[in-house]
C-alpha positions as CSV (number, residue, x, y, z in Angstrom):
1,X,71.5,36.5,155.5
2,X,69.1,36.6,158.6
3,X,69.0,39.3,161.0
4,X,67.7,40.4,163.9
5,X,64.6,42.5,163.1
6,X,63.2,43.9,166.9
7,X,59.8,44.7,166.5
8,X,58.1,47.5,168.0
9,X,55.8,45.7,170.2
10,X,58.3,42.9,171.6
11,X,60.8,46.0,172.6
12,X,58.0,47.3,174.3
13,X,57.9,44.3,176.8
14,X,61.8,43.7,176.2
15,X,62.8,47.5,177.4
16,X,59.7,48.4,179.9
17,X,61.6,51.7,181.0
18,X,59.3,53.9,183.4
19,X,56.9,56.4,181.3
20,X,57.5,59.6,182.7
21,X,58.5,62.7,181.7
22,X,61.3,61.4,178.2
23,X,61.8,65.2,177.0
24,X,65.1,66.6,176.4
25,X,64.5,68.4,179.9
26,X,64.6,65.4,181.7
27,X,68.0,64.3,180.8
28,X,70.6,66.6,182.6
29,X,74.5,66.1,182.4
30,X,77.4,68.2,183.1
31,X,79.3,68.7,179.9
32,X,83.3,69.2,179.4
33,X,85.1,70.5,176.8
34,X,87.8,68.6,175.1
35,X,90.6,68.9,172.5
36,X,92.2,66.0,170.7
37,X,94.8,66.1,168.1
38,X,94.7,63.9,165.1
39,X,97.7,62.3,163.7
40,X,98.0,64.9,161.3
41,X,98.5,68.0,163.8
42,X,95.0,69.0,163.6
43,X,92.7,70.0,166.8
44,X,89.5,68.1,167.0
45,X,87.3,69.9,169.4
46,X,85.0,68.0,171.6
47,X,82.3,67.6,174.4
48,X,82.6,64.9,177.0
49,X,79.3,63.9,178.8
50,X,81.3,61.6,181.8
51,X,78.4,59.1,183.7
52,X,80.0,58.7,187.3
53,X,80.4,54.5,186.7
54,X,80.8,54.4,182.9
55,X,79.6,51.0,181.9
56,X,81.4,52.0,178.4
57,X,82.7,55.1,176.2
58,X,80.9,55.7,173.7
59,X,82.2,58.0,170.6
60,X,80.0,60.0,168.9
61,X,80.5,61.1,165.7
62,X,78.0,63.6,163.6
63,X,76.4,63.7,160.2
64,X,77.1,65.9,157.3
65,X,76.8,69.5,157.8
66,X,77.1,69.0,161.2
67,X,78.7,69.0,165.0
68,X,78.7,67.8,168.5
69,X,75.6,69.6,168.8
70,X,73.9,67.3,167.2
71,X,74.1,65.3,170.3
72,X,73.6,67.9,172.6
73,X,70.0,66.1,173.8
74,X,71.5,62.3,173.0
75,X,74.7,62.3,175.1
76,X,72.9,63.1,178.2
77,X,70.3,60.3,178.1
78,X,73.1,58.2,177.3
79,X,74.7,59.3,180.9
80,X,71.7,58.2,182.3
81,X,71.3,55.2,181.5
82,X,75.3,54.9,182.5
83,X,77.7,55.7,179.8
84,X,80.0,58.6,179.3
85,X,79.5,60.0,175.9
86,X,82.0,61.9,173.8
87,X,80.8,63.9,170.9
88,X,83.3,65.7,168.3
89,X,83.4,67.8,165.8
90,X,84.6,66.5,162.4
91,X,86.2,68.7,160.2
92,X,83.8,67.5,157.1
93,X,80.8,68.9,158.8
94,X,79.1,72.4,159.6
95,X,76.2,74.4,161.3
96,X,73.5,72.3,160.9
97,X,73.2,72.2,165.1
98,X,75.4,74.2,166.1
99,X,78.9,75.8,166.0
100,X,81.6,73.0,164.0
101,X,85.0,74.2,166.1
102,X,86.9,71.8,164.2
103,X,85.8,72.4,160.7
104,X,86.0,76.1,161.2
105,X,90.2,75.5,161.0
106,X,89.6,74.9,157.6
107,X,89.3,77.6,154.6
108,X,87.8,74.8,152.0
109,X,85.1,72.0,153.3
110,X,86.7,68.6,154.0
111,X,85.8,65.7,151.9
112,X,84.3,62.8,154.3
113,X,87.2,60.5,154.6
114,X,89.6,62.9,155.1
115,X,87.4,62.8,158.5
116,X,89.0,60.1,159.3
117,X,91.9,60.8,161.4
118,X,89.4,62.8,163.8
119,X,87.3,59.6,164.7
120,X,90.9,57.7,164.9
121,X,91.8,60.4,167.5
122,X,88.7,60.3,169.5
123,X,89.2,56.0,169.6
124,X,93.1,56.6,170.8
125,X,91.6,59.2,173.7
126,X,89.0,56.5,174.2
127,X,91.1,53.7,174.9
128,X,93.2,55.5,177.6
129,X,89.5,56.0,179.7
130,X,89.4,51.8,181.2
131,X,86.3,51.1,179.5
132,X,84.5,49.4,176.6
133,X,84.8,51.6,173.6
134,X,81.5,51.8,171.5
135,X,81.3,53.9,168.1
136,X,78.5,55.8,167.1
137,X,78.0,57.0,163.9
138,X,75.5,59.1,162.0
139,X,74.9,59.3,158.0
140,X,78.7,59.9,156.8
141,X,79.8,59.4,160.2
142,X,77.7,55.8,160.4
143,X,79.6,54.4,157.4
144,X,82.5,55.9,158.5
145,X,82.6,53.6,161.8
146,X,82.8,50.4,160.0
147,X,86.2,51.8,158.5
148,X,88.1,53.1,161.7
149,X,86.1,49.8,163.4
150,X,87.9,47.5,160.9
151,X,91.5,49.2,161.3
152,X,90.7,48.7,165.3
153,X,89.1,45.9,165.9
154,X,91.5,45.1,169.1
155,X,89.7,48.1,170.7
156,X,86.6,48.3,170.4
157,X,83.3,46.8,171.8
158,X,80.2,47.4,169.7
159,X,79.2,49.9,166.4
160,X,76.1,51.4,166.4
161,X,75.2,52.6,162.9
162,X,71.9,55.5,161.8
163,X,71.7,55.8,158.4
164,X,74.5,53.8,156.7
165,X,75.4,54.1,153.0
166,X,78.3,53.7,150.4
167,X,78.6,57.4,150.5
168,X,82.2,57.1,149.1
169,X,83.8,56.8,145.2
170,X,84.8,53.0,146.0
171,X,80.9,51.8,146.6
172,X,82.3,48.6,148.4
173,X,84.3,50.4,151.0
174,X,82.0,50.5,153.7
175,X,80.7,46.9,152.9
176,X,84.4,45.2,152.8
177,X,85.0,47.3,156.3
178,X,82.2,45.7,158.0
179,X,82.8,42.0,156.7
180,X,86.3,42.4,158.8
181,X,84.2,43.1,161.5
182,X,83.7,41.2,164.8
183,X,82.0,43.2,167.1
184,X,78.2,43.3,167.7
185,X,76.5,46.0,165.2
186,X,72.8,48.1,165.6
187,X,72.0,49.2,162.4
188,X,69.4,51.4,161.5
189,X,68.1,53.8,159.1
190,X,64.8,56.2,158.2
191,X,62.6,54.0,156.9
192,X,62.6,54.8,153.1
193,X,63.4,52.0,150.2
194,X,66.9,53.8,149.6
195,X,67.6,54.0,153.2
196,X,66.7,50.3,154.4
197,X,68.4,48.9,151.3
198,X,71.3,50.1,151.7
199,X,71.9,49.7,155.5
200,X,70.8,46.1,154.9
201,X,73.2,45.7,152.2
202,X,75.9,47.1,155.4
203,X,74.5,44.3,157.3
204,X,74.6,41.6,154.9
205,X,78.2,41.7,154.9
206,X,78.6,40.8,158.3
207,X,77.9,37.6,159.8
208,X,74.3,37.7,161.0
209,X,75.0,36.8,164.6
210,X,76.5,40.2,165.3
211,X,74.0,42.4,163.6
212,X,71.1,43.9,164.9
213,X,69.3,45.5,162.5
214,X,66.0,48.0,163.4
215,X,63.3,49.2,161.2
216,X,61.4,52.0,162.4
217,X,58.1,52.4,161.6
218,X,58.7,56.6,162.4
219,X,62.0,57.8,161.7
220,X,64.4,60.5,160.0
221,X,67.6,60.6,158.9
222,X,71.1,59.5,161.3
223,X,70.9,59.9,164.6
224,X,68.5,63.0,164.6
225,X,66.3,59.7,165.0
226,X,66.1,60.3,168.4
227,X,65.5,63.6,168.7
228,X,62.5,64.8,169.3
229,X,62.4,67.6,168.0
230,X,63.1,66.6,164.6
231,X,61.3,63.2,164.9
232,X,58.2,63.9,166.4
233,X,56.7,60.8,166.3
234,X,59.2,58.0,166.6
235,X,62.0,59.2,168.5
236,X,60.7,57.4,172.0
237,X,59.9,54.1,170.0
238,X,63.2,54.4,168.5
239,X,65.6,54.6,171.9
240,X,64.4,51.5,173.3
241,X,66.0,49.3,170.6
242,X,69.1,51.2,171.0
243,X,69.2,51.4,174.9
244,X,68.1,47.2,174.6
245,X,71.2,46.9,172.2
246,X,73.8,48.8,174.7
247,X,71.9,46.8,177.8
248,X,73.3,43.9,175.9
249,X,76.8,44.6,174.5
250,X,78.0,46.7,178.3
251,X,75.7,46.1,180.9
């Protein structure tokens, strides 16, 4: 299948945002804390970043190893640019950025897709907020979108997907999820042989007019992407596809 390669230099002109100062610093936003409970009993513990006129919700779910902390520097350039932002912590995750409230409940580590029910709860607390509902996932987390995605497809606006794989035992799970798609995807990944091939093989199983697949020419690992911190060199480049992408899908 085609897809929808954005090159560097057209999303230049595409996405002409002013130049200044792009640093962590200069994205500010009030953060509140919030507690879900999945349909198992369990807490989920989250942040809500809230823009003042969401144009959409959008859910933000965390690699392995990791937390909402991950998105401590993402969420709040997502509020400026208008959309509330609300990152959770999985129980199959850990320290990587910071404290994993959720996972911390648990005396042995959580297997990815028992991480389900968490996202699940964040997409029921999403859908009482009166606006689009966008999923964002990162390395487990960005396969695991296409599954909760596929089992509410009524609900949701757009996926956007950093580092997808068949991390799973069944090694067409994620693939079947996202052919039951019909949403507008963004997939990405570092740009390694592994990586590309098998987000591509993610996007291939969807019809082409709803993917938009991005190749960085810098770029790490799931959504630390865009960090700067850990992506030195390609984190600007690699927010103006995204920001173009949720331009398009909840202006």
């Amino acid at each position: 299948m085609m897809h929808r390669l954005l090159p560097i230099a057209m999303l230049l002109t595409a996405c002409s945002a002013p130049q200044a100062d792009t640093t962590a610093s200069a994205f500010e936003a009030p953060a509140q804390a919030v507690t879900l409970t999945a349909a198992d009993g369990k807490r989920v513990f989250g942040r809500l970043f809230r823009a003042e006129h969401p144009k959409a919700t959008i859910l933000l779910f965390h690699q392995a190893g990791s937390s909402k902390d991950e998105y401590r520097t993402i969420a709040p350039r997502l509020v400026a640019a208008g959309y509330s932002a609300l990152a959770i912590d999985q129980r199959a995750g850990g320290t990587l950025y910071g404290p994993n409230e959720t996972s911390a409940q648990y005396p042995h580590p959580a297997t990815y897709l028992e991480a389900v029910p968490d996202l699940q709860a964040a997409i029921d607390w999403a859908t009482q907020q009166h606006a689009p509902v966008i999923l964002w996932g990162s390395s487990y987390s960005a396969a695991l979108v296409f599954v909760v995605g596929a089992s509410n497809r009524q609900k949701i606006t757009a996926i956007l997907s950093f580092s997808p794989g068949e991390y799973f035992d069944d090694k067409q799970l994620i693939k079947r999820a996202a052919a039951q798609l019909s949403v507008p995807a963004y997939i990405t990944a570092a740009p390694s042989d592994e990586e590309t091939a098998a987000a591509k093989s993610i996007a291939d199983a969807m019809p082409s007019r709803l993917v938009t697949r991005y190749i960085p020419k810098q770029g790490v690992h799931g959504s630390s992407t865009l960090i700067r911190a850990k992506d030195p060199k390609g984190a600007e480049d690699n927010w103006l596809p995204v920001l173009a992408f949720l331009r398009k899908v909840a202006p």
